[in-house]
C-alpha positions in Angstrom: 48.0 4.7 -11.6 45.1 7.1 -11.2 44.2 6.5 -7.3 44.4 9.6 -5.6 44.3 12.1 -8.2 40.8 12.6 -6.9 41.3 13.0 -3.7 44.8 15.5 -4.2 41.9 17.8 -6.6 39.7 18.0 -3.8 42.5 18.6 -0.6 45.7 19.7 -2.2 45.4 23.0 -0.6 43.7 22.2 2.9 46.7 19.1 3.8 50.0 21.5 2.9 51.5 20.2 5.8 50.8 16.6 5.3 52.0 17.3 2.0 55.5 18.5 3.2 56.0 15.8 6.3 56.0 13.0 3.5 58.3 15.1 1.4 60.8 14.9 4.7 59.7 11.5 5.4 60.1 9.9 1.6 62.9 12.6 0.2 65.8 10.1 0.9 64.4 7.0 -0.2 63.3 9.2 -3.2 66.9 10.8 -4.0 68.4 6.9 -3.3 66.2 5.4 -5.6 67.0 8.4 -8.4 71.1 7.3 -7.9 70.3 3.8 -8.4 67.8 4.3 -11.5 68.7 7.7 -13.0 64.7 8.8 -11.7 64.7 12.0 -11.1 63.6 12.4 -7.5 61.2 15.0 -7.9 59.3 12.7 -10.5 59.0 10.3 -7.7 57.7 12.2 -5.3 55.7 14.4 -6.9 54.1 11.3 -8.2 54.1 9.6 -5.0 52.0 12.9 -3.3 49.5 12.2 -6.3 49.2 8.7 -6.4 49.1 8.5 -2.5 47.2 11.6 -1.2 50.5 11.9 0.4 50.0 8.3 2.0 46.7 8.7 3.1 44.8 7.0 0.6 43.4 3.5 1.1 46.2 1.3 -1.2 48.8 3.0 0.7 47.6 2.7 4.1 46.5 -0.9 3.4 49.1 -2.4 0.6 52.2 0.2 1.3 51.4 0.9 -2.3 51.7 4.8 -2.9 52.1 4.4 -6.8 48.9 2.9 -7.2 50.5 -0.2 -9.4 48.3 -2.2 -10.7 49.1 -6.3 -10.5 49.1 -7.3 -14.2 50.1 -10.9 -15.5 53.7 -10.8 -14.3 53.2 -10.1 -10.9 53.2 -12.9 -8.5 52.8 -11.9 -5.1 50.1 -10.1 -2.8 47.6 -8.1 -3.8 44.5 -6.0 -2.9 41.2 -5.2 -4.5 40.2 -1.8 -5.5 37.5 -0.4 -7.6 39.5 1.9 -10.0 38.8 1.7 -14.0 36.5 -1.4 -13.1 35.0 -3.2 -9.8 37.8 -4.9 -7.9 40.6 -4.7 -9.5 44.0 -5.9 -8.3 46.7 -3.6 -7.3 50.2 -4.7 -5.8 50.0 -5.2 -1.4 54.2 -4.8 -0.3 55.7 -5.5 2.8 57.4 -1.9 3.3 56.9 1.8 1.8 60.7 1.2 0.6 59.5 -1.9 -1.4 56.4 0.2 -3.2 59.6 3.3 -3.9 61.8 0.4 -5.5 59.3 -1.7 -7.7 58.1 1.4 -8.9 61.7 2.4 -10.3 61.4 -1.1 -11.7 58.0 0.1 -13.3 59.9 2.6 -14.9 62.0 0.4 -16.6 59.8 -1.2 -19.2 60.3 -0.1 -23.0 57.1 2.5 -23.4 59.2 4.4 -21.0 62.5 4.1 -22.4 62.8 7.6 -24.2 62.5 9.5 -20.7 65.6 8.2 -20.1 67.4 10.2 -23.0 65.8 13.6 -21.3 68.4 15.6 -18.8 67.6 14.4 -15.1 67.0 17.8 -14.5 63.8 18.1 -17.0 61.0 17.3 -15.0 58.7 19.0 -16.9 60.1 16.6 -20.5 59.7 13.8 -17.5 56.3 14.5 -16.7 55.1 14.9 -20.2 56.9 12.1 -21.2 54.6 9.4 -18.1 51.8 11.0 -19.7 52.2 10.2 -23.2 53.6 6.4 -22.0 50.3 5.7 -20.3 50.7 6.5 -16.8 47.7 7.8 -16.4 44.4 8.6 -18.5 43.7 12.2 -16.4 44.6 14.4 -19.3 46.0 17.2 -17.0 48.2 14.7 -15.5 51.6 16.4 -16.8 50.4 19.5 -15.4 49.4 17.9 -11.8 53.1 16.4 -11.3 54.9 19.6 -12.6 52.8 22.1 -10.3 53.6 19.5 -7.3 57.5 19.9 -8.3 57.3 23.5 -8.6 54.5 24.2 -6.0 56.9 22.0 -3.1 60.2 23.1 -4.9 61.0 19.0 -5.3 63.4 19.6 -8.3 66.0 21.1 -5.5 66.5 17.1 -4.9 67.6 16.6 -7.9 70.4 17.8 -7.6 72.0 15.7 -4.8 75.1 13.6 -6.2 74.7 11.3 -3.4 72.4 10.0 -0.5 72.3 10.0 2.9 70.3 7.4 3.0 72.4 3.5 3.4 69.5 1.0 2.7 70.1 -2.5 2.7 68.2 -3.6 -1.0 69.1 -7.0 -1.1 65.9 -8.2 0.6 64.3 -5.9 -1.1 65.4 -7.5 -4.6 64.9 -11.2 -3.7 61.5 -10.3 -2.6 60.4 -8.7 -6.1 62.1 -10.9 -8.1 60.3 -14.2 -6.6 57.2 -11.8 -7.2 57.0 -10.5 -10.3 58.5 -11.5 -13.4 61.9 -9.0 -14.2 61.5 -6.5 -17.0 63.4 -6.7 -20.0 66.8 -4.0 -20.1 65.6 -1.9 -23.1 68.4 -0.8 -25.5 68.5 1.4 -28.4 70.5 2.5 -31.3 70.1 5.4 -32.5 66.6 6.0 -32.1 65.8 2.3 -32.4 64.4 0.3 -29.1 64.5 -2.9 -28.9 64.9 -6.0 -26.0 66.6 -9.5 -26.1 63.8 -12.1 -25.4 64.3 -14.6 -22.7 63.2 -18.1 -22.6 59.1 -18.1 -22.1 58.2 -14.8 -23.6 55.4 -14.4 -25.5 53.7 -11.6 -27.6 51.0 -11.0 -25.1 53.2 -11.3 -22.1 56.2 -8.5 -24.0 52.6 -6.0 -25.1 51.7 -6.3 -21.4 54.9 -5.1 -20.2 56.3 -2.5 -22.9 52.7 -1.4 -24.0 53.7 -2.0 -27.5 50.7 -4.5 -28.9 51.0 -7.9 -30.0 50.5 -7.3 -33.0 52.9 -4.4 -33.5 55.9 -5.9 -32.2 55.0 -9.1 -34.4 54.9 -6.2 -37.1 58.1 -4.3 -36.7 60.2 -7.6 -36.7 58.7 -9.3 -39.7 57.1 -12.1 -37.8 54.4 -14.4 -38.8 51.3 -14.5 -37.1 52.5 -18.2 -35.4 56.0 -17.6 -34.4 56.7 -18.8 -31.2 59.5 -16.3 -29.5 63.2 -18.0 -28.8 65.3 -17.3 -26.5 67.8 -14.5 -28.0 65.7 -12.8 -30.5 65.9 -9.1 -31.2 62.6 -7.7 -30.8 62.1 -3.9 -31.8 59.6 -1.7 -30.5 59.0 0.4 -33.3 59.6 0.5 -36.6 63.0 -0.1 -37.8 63.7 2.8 -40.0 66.3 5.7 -41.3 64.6 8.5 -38.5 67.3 9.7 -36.5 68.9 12.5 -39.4 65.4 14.2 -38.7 64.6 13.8 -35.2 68.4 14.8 -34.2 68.7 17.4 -37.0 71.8 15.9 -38.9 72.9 15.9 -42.0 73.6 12.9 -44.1 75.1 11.6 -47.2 75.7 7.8 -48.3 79.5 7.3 -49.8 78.3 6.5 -53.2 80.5 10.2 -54.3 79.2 8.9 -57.9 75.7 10.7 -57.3 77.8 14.1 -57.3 79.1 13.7 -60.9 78.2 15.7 -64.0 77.0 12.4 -65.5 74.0 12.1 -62.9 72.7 15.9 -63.7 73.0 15.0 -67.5 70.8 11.5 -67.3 68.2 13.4 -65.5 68.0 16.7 -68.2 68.0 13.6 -70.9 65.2 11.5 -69.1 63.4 15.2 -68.1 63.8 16.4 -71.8 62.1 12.7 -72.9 65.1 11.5 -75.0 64.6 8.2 -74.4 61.0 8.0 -74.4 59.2 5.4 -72.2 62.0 3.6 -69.9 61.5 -0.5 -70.8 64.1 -2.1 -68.6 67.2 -1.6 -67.4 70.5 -3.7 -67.0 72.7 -3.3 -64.4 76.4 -5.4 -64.0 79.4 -5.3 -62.5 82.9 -7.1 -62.6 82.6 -7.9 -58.8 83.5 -9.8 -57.2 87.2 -9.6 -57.0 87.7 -11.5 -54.2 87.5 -15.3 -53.5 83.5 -16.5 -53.4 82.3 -19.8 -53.6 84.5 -21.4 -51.2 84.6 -23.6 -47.7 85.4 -21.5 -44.7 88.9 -22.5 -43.9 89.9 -25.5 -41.1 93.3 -23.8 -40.2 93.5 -21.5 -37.2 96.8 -19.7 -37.6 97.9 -17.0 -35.0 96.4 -13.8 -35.3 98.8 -11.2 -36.6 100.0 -9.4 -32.8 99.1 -6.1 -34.8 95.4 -6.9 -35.1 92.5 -6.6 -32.2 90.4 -9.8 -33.6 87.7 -9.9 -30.6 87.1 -6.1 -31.7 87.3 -6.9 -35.5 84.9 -9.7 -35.2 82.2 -6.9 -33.5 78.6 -7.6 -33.4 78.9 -10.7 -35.8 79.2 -14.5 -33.9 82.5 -15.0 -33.0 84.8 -16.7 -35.0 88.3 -17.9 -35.1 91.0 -16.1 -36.9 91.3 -17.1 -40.6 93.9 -16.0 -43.1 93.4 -13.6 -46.4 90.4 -12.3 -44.2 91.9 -8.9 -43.3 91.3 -6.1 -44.6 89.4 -7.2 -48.5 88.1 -10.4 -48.6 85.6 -10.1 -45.7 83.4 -9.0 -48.7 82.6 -12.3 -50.0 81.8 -14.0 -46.5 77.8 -13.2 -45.3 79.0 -13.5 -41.8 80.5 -10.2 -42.7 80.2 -8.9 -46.0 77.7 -8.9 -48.6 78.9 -10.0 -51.5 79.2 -8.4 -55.0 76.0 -6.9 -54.8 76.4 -4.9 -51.8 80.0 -3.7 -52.8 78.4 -1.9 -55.8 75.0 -2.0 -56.2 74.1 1.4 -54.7 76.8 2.3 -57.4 75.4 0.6 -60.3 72.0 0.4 -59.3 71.9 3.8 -57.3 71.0 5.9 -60.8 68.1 4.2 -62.1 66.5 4.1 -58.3 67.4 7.9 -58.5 66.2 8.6 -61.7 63.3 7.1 -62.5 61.7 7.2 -58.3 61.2 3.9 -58.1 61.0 2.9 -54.9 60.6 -0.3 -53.4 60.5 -3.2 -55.7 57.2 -5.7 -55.6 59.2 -9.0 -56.3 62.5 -10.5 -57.3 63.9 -13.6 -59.0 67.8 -14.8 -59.0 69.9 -17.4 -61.1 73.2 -18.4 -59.4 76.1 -20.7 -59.8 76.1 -24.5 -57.9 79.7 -25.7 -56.9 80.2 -29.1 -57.1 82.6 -31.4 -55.1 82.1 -34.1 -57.0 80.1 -36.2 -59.7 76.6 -35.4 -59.2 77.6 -34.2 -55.9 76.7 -30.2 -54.9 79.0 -29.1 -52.5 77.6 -26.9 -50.1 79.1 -23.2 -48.6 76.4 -21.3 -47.1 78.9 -19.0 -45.5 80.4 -18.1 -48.2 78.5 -15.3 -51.4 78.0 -17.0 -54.6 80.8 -17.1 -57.6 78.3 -15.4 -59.5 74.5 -14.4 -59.7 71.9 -12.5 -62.1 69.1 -10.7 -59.9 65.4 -9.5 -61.5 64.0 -6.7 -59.4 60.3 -5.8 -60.4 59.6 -2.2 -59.5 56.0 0.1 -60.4 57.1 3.5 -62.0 55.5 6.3 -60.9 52.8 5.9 -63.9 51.7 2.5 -62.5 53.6 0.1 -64.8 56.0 -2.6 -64.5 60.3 -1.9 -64.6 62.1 -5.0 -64.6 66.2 -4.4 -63.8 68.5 -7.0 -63.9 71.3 -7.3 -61.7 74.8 -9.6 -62.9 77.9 -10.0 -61.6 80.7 -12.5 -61.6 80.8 -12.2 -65.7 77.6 -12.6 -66.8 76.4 -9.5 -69.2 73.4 -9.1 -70.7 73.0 -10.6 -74.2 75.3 -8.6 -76.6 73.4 -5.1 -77.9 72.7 -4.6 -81.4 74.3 -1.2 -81.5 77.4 -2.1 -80.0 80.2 -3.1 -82.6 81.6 -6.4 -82.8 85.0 -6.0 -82.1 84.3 -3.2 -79.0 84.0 -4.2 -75.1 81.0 -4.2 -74.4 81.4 -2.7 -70.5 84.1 0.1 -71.8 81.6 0.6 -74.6 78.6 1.2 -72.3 79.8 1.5 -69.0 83.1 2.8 -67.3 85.3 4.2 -70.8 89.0 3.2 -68.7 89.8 -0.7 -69.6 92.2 -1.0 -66.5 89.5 0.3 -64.1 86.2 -1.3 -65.9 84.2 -1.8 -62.4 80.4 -1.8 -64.3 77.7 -0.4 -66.4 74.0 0.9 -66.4 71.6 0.6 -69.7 68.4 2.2 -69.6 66.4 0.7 -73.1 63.5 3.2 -73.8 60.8 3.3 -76.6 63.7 6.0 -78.4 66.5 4.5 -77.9 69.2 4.0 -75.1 71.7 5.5 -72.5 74.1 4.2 -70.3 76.9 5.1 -68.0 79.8 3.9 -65.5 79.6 3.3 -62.3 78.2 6.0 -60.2 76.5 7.4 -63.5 79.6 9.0 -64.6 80.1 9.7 -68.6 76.2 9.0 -70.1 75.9 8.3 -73.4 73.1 8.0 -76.0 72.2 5.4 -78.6 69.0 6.6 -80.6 66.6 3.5 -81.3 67.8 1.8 -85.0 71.4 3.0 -84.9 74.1 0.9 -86.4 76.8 -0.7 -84.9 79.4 0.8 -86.9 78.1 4.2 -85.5 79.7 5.6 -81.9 77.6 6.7 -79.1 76.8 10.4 -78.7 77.8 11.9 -75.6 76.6 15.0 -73.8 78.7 17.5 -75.9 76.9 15.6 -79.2 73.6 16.0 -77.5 71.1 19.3 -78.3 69.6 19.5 -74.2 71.3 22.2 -72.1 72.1 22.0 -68.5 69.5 22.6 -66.4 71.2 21.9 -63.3 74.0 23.1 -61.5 76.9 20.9 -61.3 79.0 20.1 -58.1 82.5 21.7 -57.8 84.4 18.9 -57.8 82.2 15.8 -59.5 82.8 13.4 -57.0 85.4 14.8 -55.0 82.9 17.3 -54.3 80.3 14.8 -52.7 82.4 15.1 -49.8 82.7 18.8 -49.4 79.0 19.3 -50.4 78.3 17.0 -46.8 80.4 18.9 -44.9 79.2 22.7 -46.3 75.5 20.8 -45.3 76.9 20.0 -41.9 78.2 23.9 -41.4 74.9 25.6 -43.1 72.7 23.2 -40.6 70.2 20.7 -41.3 67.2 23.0 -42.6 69.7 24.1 -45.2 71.6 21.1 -46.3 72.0 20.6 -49.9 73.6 16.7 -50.3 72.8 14.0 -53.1 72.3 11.2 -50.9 70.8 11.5 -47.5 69.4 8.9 -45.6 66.0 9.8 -45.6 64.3 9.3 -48.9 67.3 8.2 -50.7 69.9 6.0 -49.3 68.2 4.5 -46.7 65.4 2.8 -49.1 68.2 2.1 -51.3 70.4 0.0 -49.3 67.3 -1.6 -48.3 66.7 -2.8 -52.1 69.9 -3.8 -52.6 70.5 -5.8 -49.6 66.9 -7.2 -50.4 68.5 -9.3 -53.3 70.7 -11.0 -50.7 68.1 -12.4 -49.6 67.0 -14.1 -52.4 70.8 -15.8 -52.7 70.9 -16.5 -49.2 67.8 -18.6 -49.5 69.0 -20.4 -52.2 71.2 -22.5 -50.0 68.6 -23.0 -47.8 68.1 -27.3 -48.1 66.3 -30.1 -47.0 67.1 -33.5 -46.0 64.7 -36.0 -47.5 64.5 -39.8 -48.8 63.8 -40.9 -52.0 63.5 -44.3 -53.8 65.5 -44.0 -57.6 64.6 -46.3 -59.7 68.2 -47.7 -59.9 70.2 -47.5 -56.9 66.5 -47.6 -54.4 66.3 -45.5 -51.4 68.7 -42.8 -50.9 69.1 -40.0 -48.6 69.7 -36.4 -50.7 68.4 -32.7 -50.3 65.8 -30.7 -51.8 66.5 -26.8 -52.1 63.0 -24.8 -51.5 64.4 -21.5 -51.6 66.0 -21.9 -55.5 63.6 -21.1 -58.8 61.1 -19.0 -57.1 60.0 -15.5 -57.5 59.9 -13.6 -53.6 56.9 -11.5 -52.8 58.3 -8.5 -51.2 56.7 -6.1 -48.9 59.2 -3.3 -48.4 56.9 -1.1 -46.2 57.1 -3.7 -43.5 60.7 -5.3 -44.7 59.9 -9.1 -45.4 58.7 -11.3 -47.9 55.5 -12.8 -48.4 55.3 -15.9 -49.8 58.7 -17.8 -48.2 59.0 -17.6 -44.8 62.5 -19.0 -44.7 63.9 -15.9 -46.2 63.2 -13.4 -43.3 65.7 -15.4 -41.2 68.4 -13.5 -42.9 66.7 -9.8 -42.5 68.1 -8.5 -39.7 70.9 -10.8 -37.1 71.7 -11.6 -33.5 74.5 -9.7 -32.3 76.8 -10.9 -30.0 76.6 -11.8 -26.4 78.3 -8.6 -24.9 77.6 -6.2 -27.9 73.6 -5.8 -28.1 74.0 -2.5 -26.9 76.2 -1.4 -29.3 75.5 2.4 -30.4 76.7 3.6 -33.6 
């Protein structure tokens, strides 16, 4: 869209007058088109002057184009050659002026633009910047060129107008570009996300060519392999899915885990800062989740839903389903069309403290034991819907020195194997973990080269066991402990994680003070945690096959390829690496009706 910027340099200020009878000529079409599309109208004529030389430059005057729109690979209609960035090039011929005003509100539609339309309608100058930076043009003073138009013809006075004189019949308009050029994709976002719903026949080349984002990107920031062919449906981000928007809108965050604001946290760090425990070795992570049902067939009955209870609303952004019983308002947790099972619920909890403490970042691979149901003899039964009865997760991390962590995940009941230094006769979560027996939700261990610590959910009530104690001896805890308090503790332990948010959220973003913001925390977090669903997910991934057994000859089973591997995770990019079948379960499809959901 360069054409004419060569000739508006050289006559700008000998064809004033030409300049303001297409301003009075094209100023309704321009306002019309800014009601339709949100445009504003001075962008569109000041970029029509340019583009145009007012309408006398040769694409207008011979193809009605006055946007200087080049054909590309969607476009199926007329065209004309021009000599532009190479010989001959094709740009788009129309039938009428009002045709070149409409497609190129169409233009404006694709994703590279998107962000423009966040600006007021009123910023021209945000607007002009903004086709600059999206590849409008390569003339460097572009920006400056469109907002000394606006401001030279006073074109932002249009921009004002709440409605248009102007009563053009579109509707030939519309068939007429739709049976020539392929329609853009409706670009929506959330938060600061952009993404499109393919359509049937997209292709990586074809979505690069119209959102300017390259193959290979988009094939990037949606975990897709090289040879993936795009389906109908998918969710195809533009960027980078990542925690940006606290920054770029200035807010201040903080994850719910109030656990991070306890004493107990400040304490593990002075121990681990003052080298108590000497090299960290590993570290054991459980939990007495779930306590819900897991394991189980999603129900056949379809009883009423209770009158009290919106269920379309409920169901939100998941595929619809109907109404079950004992769904509403707990036990959601234990079904992945919803909830994510044990280890969501409190890993950033139980597991929140050692990726605190020790910086550890994203973890390099993971491995997973879980329970089989059976329905019968010899005879698996299979729930993918439902989370598993119980599991035990390895997560291989690097420290910051370059070394291996393994931390192991349980739930459902399984424990590590019994300590040494535990007694006998003690429970072994009260012991090491959470101290109340009717509110035991978990423990952390961290086994160093000195000895060990561990602490409740959340980190609360840390306790030391040096290396080669007995079991008959109790735990010291921080009052038995020679290291004084570094760091100030929260009014209010965990209570206080609330208050500390909203005391950030009055100081301002520069100046807020919170344990677990989104960025750099609890965004990467939640990201490891959920990255062991996927491991449990693909573990009822199967396969029908035929085999001959030596007894009963050729039978019809399933193989499981997903179960007794170790996944190859690449965090920076979110996917693993070495099973394909697991990135399925990344991100989902919402709902027909709910893609443009903004939280």
């Amino acid at each position: 869209m360069l054409f004419g910027v060569t000739s508006f340099l050289l006559q700008a200020q000998g064809v004033s007058q030409q300049y303001l009878n297409y301003i009075e000529r094209y100023k309704g079409m321009a306002i019309d088109q800014m009601l339709r599309y949100k445009i504003p109208a001075s962008i569109t004529l000041a970029q029509g002057l340019l583009e145009s030389g007012a309408g006398t430059s040769t694409l207008a005057r011979k193809a009605n184009n006055h946007f200087g729109i080049k054909c590309g690979r969607a476009w199926k209609g007329p065209y004309v050659l021009q000599d532009d960035d190479e010989r001959n090039e094709k740009f788009r011929k129309y039938r009428s002026v009002e045709e070149s005003y409409e497609d190129h509100s169409r233009f404006l539609q694709q994703a590279r633009y998107s962000s423009l339309f966040d600006l007021s309608p009123k910023d021209y100058k945000g607007w002009s910047r903004g086709l600059k930076r999206g590849g409008c043009a390569t003339n460097p003073r572009y920006a400056s060129l469109l907002i000394d138009l606006i401001e030279r013809y006073d074109l932002d006075q249009y921009d004002k107008y709440k409605s248009s004189k102007l009563h053009f019949d579109y509707s030939s308009i519309d068939r007429q570009l739709n049976s020539e050029s392929l329609p853009s994709h409706l670009v929506y976002r959330n938060n600061e996300n952009y993404y499109i719903i393919a359509r049937a026949g997209d292709t990586f080349d074809l979505l690069a060519e119209e959102t300017g984002v390259s193959a290979r990107d988009i094939r990037k920031f949606n975990e897709l392999p090289k040879g993936y062919r795009i389906q109908a449906g998918d969710v195809l981000y533009l960027e980078r899915k990542r925690k940006k928007a606290a920054k770029k809108y200035k807010v201040v965050t903080q994850m719910g885990d109030q656990g991070n604001s306890c004493d107990g946290m400040r304490t593990l760090r002075e121990w681990f800062e003052a080298d108590l425990l000497g090299d960290i070795q590993k570290v054991y992570c459980w939990t007495n989740r779930p306590v819900w049902p897991q394991g189980i067939p999603w129900p056949s009955q379809k009883p009423e839903v209770p009158k009290e209870l919106n269920w379309d609303l409920w169901v939100g952004t998941a595929e619809y389903v109907d109404y079950i019983d004992n769904l509403v308002p707990f036990n959601w947790r234990g079904w992945w069309r919803f909830g994510t099972g044990a280890l969501g619920d409190m890993g950033c909890h139980i597991i929140g403290p050692p990726f605190k403490l020790l910086q550890l970042g994203y973890p390099t691979e993971v491995s997973c034991s879980t329970t089989n149901v059976y329905s019968g003899i010899f005879e698996e039964a299979y729930y993918p819907e439902s989370c598993p009865v119980a599991s035990s997760i390895r997560y291989k991390f690097k420290k910051k020195d370059g070394s291996d962590l393994n931390l192991y995940w349980m739930d459902g009941g399984i424990m590590p194997e019994r300590f040494e230094e535990i007694d006998p006769d003690a429970d072994m979560t009260c012991t090491m973990g959470d101290l109340d027996m009717m509110d035991v939700e978990g423990a952390t261990v961290f086994v160093g080269t000195k000895g060990m610590a561990s602490c409740g959910w959340g980190g609360s009530d840390p306790r030391f066991w040096p290396k080669g104690q007995k079991a008959n001896k109790k735990p010291l805890f921080d009052k038995d402990v020679n290291i004084p308090h570094k760091y100030k503790r929260i009014e209010g332990g965990t209570n206080g994680h609330y208050w500390a948010w909203i005391d950030s959220c009055i100081a301002g973003y520069d100046k807020a003070d919170v344990e677990s913001p989104f960025e750099g925390y609890a965004g990467p977090l939640t990201e490891t945690v959920l990255m062991g669903n996927l491991i449990l997910r693909s573990y009822n991934i199967r396969e029908q096959v035929k085999h001959n057994d030596s007894i009963y000859g050729e039978r019809e089973g399933f193989i499981y390829p997903g179960r007794n591997k170790t996944f190859q995770w690449d965090g920076a990019n979110m996917r693993i690496t070495n099973f394909e079948q697991a990135n399925q379960f990344i991100k989902r499809k919402y709902r027909d009706g709910w893609e443009d959901l903004k939280l």
